[in-house]
N, C-alpha and C positions, 0 to 999 in steps of 0.2 A: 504494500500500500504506500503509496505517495504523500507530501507533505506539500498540502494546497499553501501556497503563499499568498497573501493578500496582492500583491498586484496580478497574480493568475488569475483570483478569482474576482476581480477587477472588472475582468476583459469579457466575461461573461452575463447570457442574461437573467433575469427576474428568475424564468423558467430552468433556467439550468441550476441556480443556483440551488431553487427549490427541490431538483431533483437530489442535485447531490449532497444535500441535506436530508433529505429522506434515506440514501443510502448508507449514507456513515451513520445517523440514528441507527438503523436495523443492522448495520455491521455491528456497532458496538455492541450488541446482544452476546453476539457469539465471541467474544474478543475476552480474553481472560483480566482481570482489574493486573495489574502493574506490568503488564507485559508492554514492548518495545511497539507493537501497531496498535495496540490500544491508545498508547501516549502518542501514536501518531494520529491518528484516528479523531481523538480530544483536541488534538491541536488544528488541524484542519478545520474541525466544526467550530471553534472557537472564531479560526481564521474567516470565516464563512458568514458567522455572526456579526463579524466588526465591520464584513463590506455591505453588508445587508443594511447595520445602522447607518454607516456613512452614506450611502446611498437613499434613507429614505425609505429603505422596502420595510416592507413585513411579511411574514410567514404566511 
C-alpha cells in the first residue's frame, strides 16, 4: 500500500477522493493495529482529510 501525499491527493476529484476514502476505511478492517500498512493506511486517510478541509469538500 502507498502513502497518498497531500499534493497527490490535490490533483484529484470530489469523486475520487471519496472513493478512496471508502477504501482505506474498509482496508483498515483487515489491517492489524501497529503494523507498518496500517500506519500507512492512517496516514493517507489523514492525508485525504486535510485536502478534503482545505478544499471545502465534505464527505
Amino acid at each position: 500500500m502507498k502513502t497518498w501525499t497531500i499534493n497527490e491527493l490535490m490533483l484529484l476529484t470530489r469523486e475520487e477522493l471519496c472513493r478512496l476514502a471508502e477504501e482505506l476505511e474498509q482496508g483498515l478492517t483487515r489491517l492489524e493495529p501497529g503494523t507498518a500498512l496500517r500506519t500507512t493506511a492512517l496516514t493517507s486517510l489523514d492525508n485525504l482529510r486535510r485536502v478534503m478541509t482545505r478544499r471545502g469538500l465534505h464527505f
